[in-house]
N, C-alpha and C positions, 0 to 999 in steps of 0.2 A: 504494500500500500504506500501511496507516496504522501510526503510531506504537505502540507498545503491542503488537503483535501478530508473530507469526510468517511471518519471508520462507523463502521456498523458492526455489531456484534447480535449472533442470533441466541438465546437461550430457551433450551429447549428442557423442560420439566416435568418430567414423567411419576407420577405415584406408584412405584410395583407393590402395593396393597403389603399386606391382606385388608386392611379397614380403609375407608375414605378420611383423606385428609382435611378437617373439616375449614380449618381458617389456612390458605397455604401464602408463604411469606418470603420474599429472595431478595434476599440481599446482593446487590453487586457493588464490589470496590473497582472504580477505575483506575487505572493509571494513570500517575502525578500528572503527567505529561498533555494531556485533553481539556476540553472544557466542551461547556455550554453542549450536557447531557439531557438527551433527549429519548423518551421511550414511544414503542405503539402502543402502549398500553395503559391507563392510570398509573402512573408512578408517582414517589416524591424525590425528588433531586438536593441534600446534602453536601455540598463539595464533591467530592468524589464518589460518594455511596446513591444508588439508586435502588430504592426500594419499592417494591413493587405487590400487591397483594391481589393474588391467585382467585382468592375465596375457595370453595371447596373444590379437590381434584378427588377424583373416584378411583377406586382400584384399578389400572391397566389406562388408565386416561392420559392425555399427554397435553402441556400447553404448552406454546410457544407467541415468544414477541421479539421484540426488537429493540435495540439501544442503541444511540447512534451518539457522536462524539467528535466535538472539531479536533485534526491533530495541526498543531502551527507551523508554518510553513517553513520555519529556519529549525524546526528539529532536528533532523539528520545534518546541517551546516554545522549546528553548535553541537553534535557529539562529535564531528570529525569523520562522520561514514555515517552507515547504514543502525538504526535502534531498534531493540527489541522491548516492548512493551509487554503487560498483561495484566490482562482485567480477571477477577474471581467474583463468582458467584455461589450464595449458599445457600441451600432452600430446608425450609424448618415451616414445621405445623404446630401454628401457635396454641392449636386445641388441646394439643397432647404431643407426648414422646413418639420419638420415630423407632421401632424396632429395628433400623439397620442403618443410623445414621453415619455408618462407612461412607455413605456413597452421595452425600448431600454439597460437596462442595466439588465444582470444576474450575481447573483456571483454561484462558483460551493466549494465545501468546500471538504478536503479531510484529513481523520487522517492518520499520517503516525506514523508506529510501526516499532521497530525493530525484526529483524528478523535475526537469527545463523544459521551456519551450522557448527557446534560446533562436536570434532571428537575427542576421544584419540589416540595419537598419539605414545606415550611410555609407560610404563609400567613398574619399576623395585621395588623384594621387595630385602629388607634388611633382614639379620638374626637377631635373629636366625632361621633358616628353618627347625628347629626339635620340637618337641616339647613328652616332658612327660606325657605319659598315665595319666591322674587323678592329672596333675598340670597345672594350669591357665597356661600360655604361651600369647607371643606380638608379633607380626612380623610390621613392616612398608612398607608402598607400597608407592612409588614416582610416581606420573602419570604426563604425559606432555598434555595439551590439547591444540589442535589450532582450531581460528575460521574463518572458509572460505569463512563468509560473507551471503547476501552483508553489513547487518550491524555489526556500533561496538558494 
């Protein structure tokens, strides 16, 4: 995923019973690195923590939504290469205990690189703009380039 642009993370939340989880609850910590988090689903947004309530999931049920997260466009400039972030997520049933809370927490890991759209823009040369049959000769070229992103 490149710098500059919008990550998306999908979580996906399954109940494997035996009983219906009656209030269900997921917590996701994002990485330092994002901002201005956003879900498809009622959430509440905390700095980094996005929480989200399920309400009841049944045995063999599955939910899934979305969270979406600006990453800033000079990330991968100011680590010096390419970064690996990661967001965790952890799902808990506020009604009661989970018989097999092994399996309630996922992290999802994502390297973000930058990426240009790098373009000359001008073009000028300098003289001399002649040059002599069978003598070495110089010319200078000034070129302007811009980069239109979305990384720096």
């Amino acid at each position: 995923m490149a710098a500059g642009e919008a990550l998306t993370w999908t979580v996906n939340v399954a109940n494997n019973g035996p009983n219906a989880a009656a209030s269900t609850e997921v917590v996701t910590t994002l990485p330092t690195e994002v901002t201005d988090p956003a879900a498809s689903v009622p959430c509440t947004a905390d700095g980094r923590q996005v929480t989200c309530n399920l309400n009841e999931l049944k045995p063999g049920q599955i939910s899934s939504y979305t969270i979406t997260a600006k990453v800033p466009a000079n990330l991968a400039y100011e680590n010096g290469g390419p970064k690996t972030i990661e967001a965790e997520s952890t799902v808990r049933n506020l009604a009661g205990p989970d018989s097999a809370a092994s399996d309630n927490t996922a992290t999802a890991q994502t390297t973000v690189i930058a990426k240009a759209d790098v373009k000359i823009t001008n073009g000028v040369a300098t003289s001399p703009l002649e040059v002599l049959i069978g003598e070495a000769g110089s010319a200078r070229l000034e070129l302007t380039a811009e980069n239109a992103g979305p990384s720096s």
